[in-house]
C-alpha positions as CSV (number, residue, x, y, z in Angstrom):
1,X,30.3,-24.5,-18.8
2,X,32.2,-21.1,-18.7
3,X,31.5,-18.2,-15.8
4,X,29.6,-15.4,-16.2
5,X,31.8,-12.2,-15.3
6,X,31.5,-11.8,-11.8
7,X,34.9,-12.2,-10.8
8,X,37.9,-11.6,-13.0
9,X,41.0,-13.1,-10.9
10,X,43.4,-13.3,-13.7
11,X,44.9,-11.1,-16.2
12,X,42.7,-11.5,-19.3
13,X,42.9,-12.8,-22.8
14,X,40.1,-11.2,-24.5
15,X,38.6,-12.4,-27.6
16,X,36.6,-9.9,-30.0
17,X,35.9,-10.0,-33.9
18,X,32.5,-10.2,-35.9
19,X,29.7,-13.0,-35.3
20,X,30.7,-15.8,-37.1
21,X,34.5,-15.1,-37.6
22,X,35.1,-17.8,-34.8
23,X,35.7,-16.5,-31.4
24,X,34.2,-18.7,-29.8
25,X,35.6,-21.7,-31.5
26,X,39.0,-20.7,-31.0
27,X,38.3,-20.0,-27.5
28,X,37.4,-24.1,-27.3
29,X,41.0,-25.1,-28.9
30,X,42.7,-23.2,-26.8
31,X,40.9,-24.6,-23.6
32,X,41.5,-27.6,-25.4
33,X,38.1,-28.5,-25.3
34,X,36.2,-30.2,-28.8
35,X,36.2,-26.6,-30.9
36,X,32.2,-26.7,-31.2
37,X,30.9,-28.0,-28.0
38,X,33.1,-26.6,-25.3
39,X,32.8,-24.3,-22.8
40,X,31.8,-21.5,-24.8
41,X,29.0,-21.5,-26.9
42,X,29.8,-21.8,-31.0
43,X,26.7,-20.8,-33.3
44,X,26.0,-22.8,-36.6
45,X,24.4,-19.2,-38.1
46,X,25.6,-16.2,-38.5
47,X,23.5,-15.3,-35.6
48,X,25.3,-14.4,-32.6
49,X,24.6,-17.2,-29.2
50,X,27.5,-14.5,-27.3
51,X,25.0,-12.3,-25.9
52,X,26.6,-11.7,-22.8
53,X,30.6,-11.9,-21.9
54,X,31.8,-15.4,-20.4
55,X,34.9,-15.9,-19.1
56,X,36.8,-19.6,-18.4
57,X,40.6,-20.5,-16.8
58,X,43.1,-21.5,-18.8
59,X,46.9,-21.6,-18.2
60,X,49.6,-20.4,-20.5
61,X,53.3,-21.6,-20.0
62,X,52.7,-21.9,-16.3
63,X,50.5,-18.9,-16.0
64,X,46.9,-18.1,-15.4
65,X,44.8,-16.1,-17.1
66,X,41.2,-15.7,-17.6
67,X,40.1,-16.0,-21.2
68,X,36.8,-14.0,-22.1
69,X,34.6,-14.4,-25.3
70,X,32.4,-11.3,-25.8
71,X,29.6,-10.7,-28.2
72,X,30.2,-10.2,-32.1
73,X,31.0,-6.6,-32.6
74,X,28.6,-4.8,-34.9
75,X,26.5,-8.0,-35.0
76,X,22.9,-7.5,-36.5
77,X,20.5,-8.7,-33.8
78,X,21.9,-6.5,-31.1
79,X,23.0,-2.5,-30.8
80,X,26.4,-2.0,-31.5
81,X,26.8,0.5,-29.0
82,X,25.3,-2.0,-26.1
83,X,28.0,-4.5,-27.2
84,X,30.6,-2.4,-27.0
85,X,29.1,-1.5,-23.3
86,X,28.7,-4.9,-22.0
87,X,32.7,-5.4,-23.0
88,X,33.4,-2.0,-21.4
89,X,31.7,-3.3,-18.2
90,X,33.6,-6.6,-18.2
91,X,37.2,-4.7,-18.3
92,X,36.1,-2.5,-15.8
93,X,36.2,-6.0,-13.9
94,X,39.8,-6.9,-14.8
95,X,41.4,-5.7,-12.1
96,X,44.7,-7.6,-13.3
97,X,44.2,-6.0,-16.8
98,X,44.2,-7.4,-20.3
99,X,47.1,-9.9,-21.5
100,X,46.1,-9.9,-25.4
101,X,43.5,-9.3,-27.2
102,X,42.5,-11.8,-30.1
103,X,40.9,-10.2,-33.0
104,X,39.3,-12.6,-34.8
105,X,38.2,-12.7,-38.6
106,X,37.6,-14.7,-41.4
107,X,40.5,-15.5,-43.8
108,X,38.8,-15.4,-47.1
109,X,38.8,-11.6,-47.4
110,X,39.1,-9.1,-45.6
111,X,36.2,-7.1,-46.0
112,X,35.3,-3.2,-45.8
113,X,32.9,-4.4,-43.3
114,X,36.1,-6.4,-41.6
115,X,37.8,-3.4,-41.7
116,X,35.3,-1.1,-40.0
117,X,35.2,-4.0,-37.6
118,X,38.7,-3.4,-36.9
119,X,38.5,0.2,-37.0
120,X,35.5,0.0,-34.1
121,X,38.1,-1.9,-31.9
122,X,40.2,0.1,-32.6
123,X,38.5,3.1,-31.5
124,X,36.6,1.4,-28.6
125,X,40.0,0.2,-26.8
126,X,42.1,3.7,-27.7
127,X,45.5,3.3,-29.6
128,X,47.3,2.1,-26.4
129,X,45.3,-1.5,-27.3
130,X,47.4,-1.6,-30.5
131,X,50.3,-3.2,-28.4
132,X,48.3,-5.7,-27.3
133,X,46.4,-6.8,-30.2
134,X,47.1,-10.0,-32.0
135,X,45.3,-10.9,-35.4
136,X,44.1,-14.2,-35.5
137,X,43.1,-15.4,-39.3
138,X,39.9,-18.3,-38.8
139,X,38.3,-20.3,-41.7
140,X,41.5,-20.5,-44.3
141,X,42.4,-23.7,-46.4
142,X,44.1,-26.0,-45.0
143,X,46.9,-25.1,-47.2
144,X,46.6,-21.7,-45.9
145,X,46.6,-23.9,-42.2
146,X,50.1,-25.8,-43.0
147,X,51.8,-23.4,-44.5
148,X,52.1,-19.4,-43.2
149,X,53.9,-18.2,-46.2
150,X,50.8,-19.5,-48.3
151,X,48.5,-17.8,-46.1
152,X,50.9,-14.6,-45.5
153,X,50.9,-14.5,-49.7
154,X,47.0,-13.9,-49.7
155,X,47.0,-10.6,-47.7
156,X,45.9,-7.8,-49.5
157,X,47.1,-4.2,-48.8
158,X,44.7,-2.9,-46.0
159,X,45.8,-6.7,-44.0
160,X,49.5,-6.2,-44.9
161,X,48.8,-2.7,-43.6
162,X,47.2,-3.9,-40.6
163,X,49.8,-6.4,-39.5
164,X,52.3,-4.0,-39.8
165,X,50.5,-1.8,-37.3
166,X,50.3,-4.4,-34.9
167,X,53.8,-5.2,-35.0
168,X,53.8,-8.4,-37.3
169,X,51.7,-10.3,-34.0
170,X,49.4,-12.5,-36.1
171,X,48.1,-16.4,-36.0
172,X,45.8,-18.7,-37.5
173,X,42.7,-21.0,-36.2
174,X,43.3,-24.2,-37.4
175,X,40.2,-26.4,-38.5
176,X,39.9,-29.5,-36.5
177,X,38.7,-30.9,-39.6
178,X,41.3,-30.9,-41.5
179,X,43.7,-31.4,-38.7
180,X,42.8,-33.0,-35.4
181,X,43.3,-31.8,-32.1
182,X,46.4,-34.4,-31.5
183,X,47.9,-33.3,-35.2
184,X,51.0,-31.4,-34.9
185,X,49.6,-28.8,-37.3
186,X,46.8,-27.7,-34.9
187,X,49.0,-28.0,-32.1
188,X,51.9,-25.5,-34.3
189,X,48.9,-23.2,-35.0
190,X,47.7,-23.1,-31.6
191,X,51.3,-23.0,-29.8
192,X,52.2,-19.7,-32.1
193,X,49.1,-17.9,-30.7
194,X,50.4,-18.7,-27.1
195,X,53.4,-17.5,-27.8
196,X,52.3,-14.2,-28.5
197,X,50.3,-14.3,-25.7
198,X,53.0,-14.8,-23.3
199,X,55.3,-12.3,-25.4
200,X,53.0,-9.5,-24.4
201,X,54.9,-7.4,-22.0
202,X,52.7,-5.4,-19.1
203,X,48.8,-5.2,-19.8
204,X,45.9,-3.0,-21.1
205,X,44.5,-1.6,-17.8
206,X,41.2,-0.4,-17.2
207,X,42.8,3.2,-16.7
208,X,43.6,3.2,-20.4
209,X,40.0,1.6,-20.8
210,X,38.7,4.4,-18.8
211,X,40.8,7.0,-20.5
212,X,39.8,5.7,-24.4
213,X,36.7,5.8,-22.9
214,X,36.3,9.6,-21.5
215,X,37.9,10.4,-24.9
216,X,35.3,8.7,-27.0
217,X,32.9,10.2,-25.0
218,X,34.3,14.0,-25.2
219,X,34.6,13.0,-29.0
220,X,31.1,12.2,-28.8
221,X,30.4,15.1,-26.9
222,X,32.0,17.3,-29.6
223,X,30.4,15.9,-32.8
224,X,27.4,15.8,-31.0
225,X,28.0,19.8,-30.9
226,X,29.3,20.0,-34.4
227,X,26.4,17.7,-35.9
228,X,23.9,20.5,-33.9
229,X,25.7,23.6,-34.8
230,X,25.9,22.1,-38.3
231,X,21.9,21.3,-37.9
232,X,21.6,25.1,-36.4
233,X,23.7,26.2,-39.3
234,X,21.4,24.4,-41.5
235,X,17.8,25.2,-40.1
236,X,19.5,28.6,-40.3
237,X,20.5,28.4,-43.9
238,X,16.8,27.1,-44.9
239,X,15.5,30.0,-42.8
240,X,17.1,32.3,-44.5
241,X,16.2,30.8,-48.0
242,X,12.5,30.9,-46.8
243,X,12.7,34.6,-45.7
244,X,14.8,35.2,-49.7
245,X,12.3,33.0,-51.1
246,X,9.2,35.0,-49.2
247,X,10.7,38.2,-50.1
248,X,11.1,37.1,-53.8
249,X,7.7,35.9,-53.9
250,X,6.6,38.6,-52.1
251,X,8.8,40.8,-54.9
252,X,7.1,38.7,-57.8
253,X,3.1,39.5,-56.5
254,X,3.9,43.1,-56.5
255,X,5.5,43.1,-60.1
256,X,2.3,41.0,-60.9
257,X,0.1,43.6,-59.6
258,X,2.1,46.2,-61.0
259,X,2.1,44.9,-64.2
260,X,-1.5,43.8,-63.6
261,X,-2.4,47.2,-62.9
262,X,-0.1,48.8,-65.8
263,X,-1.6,46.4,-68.2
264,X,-5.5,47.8,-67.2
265,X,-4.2,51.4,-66.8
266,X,-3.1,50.5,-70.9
267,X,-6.2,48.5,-71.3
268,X,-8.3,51.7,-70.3
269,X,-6.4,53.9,-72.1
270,X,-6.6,52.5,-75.1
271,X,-10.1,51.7,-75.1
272,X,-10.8,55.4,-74.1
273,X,-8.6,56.2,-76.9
274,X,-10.8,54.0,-78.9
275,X,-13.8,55.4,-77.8
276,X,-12.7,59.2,-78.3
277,X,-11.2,58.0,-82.0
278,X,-14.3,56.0,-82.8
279,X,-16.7,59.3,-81.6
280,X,-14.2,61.5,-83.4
281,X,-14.8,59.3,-86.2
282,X,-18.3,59.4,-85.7
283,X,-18.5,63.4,-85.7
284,X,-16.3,63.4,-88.1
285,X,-18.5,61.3,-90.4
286,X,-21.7,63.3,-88.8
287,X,-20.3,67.1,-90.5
288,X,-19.0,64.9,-93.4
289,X,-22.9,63.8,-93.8
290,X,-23.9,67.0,-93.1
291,X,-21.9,69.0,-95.6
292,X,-22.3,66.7,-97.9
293,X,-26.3,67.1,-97.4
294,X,-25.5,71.0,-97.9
295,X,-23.7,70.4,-101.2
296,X,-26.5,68.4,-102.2
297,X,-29.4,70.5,-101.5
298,X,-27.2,73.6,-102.9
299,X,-27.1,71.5,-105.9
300,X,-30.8,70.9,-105.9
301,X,-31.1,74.5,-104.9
302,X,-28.9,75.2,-107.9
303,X,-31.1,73.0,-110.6
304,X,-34.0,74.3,-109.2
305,X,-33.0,78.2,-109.6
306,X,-31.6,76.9,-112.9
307,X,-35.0,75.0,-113.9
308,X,-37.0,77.8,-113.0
309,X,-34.6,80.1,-114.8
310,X,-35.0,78.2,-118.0
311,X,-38.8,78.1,-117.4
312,X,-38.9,82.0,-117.4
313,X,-36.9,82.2,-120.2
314,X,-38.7,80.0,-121.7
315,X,-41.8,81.8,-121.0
316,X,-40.4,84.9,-122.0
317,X,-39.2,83.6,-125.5
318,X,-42.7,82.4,-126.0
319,X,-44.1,86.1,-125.0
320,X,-41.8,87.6,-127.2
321,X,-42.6,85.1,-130.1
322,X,-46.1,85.9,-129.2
323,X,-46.1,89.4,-129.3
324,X,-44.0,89.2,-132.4
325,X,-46.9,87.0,-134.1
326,X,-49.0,89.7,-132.8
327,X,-47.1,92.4,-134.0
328,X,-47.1,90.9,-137.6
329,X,-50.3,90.2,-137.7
330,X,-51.4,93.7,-136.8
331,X,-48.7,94.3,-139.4
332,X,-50.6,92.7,-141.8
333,X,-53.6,93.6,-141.0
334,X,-52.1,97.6,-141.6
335,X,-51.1,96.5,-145.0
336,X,-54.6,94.8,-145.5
337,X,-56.2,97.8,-144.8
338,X,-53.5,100.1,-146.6
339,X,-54.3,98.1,-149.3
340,X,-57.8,98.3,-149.1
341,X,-57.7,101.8,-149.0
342,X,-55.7,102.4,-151.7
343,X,-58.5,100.7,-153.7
């Protein structure tokens, strides 16, 4: 079984990558112990059984080192951040410092979510780890296995880029199943990782632990400042669209009441306008009815005189006729008598 990290005596291989990417397996190979029941722990998911950092002896070319697997970085069942702080506490324990650290990942592709693996490590370790980092390709073909070229042709840009950054230091895992523990394959795969290993010159200390550390945390310290001025900024900017959107609204009620009021001043106006027009209207129709009663009683006033007019001279015609009757008459009566006395 391996330790639990009490007591780091060696300088340290550490072994880091995503759950499932085969830290632990390769950790087995190079114990030589059988790569999925060794001393550390190998999952058959992609859930993480590295929960906790565990160390084991192993000697290199004559010398010893201790060899620690650590939890999958970024893995889904625990906080990335208390990963990252159970690693942190194990280097704190490696007095002797890191030798090399593996990082492991899957052949097959490497991933934006491989890459922001990388990047975390990265970050978490501080660019002094760069030196020390050696990318270890798990889970390729056994072509891939045989032959580096064929694996070496499959990198994309961001690996090619990445290699190049860690000065060319790269192995693979080789599959016991496709070559065996005593094949000279595995052995060739596992011998060029040791290599490296013992091609590392000095150590990642926990002073440069401590000092990637302190820098994360000031960095943390700073956009924890930005994010709340930015949120201060922000609560500010909404504040201030609330007070332009209250005075707006505030702007739009009084135009509404203005207008509002505007609108009835109009409305009363115009019906008082109405009103004056339509009594107007009415007077004016009221001495229209009246004259027009005046011309029409003149006119009666007129036919009467007229009438009675007409009568009297009527009357008087027939008086005169009359008394012209009478006057003949008497006028013959004269003659009568003249007559009479003439006989």
């Amino acid at each position: 079984m391996s330790q639990t990290i009490n007591d780091v005596s060696y300088p340290v291989i550490l072994l880091v990558g995503k759950t499932g990417a085969g830290k632990s397996t390769l950790g087995n190979m190079l114990l030589k112990q059988p790569h999925d029941d060794g001393l550390f722990q190998v999952s058959a998911d992609m859930e993480s059984v590295t929960q906790e950092c565990s160390t084991a002896i192993i000697s290199i070319d004559g010398i010893t080192y201790n060899i620690i697997d650590t939890p999958g970085i970024f893995d889904t069942q625990l906080v990335t951040d208390k990963i990252l702080e159970e690693i942190a506490k194990t280097i704190k324990k490696c007095k002797y410092g890191i030798k090399a650290i593996l990082f492991v990942f899957e052949a097959k592709r490497f991933s934006a979510e491989q890459r922001g693996v990388l990047e975390g490590i990265r970050n978490f370790f501080g660019e002094g780890a760069t030196n020390y980092i050696i990318a270890i390709f798990s889970h390729a073909t056994k072509a891939q296995i045989y032959d580096r070229d064929i694996m070496r042709k499959a990198w994309n840009k961001p690996v090619c880029s990445f290699i190049e950054d860690i000065e060319n230091r790269w192995g693979i895992s080789p599959n016991s199943d496709y070559f065996p523990p005593d094949d000279p394959t595995h052995q060739a795969r596992l011998g060029e990782i040791k290599a490296f290993i013992s091609s590392m010159r000095g150590v990642y200390t926990t002073e440069q632990l401590e000092e990637s550390l302190q820098e994360q945390e000031e960095a943390r310290r700073q956009k924890e400042e930005e994010e709340e001025r930015k949120k201060q900024e922000h609560e500010e900017k909404l504040k201030e669209i609330a007070r332009k959107e209250a005075e707006e609204a505030h702007k739009r009620k009084v135009e509404q009441i203005e207008r509002e009021r505007k609108a009835k001043q109009e409305y009363e106006e115009n019906l008082k306008r109405k009103q004056q027009q339509e009594a107007e209207e009415k007077h004016r129709q009221m001495v229209e009815k009246m004259k027009q009663e005046e011309r029409e009683r003149k006119i009666q006033e007129e036919n009467l005189r007229k009438k009675q007019q007409q009568e009297e001279e009527e009357r008087y015609r027939r008086k005169l006729e009359q008394m012209r009757q009478e006057k003949e008459r008497e006028e013959e009566l004269r003659r009568q008598r003249e007559r009479e006395w003439e006989l």
